[in-house]
C-alpha positions, 0 to 999 in steps of 0.5 A, a space after each residue: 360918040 366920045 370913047 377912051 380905049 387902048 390903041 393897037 395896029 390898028 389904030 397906027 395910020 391914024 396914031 402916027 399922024 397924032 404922034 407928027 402933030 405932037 412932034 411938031 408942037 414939041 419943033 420937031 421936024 414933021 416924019 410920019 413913017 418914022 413915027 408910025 415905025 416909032 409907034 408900031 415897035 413900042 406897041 408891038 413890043 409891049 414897051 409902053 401902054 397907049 390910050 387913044 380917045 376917038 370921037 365917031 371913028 376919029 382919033 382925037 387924042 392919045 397919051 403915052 406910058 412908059 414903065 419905070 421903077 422906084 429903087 427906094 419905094 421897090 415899085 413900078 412907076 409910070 412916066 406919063 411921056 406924052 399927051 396930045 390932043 388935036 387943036 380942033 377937039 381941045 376944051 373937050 375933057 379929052 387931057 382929063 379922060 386921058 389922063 384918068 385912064 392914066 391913073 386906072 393903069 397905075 392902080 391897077 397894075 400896082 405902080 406907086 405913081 406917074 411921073 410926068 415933065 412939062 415945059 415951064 412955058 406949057 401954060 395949058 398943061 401947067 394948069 392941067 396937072 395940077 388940076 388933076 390932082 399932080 403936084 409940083 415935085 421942086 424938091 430935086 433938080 432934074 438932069 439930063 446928058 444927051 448922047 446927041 
């Protein structure tokens, strides 16, 4: 039975490896306590909202949301900074449940919107925000200074 809920402690054994899975698609080097540490602290500081899909006990999936603000429009926005779906329950509308929840967190907490960034060379996700109802910002350049 599919269920779409807000992730806890609880969840992080499960969570954490999800989260590795994601990092390795994104060539990162595979770190499961470090991600479960990464996890436990944005959860248990309230500093971003994550939704778990879960599927007979089994995580699925998840989506990550950080707050931001809009100066010009005086309001909250979400950054939609990551979504995963384990490869063996893709094609199952687990992105699509993900990311309506998603929305539900922008009304109801008063947000203007969600901001999301996806790789050119995302196939997947480039047709999967467009098809839910996200548009291709191309009127500003995007910018990045890396302290690394």
């Amino acid at each position: 039975m599919k269920n779409i809920r807000k992730a806890g402690i609880a969840d992080l054994p499960q969570l954490a490896s999800l989260f590795d899975q994601y990092r390795i698609f994104y060539h990162k080097e595979s770190d499961i306590p470090s991600a479960e540490n990464f996890l436990r602290e944005r959860i248990e500081n309230k500093e971003s909202e994550i939704f778990v899909t879960e599927e007979n006990g089994e995580l699925t999936g998840f989506v990550q949301l950080y707050p931001i603000f809009s100066s010009t429009r005086m309001q909250r926005y979400w950054l939609l900074n990551d979504l995963y779906v384990n490869i063996t329950h893709r094609g199952k509308g687990y992105s699509r449940e993900l990311i309506e929840r998603s929305k539900e967190l922008c009304r109801s907490s008063n947000a203007c919107g969600i901001l999301l960034e996806t790789g050119k060379g995302n196939d997947i996700g480039n047709q999967l925000y467009p098809s839910c109802g996200f548009e291709l910002y191309d009127s500003a350049n995007f910018y990045e200074w890396s302290n690394s």
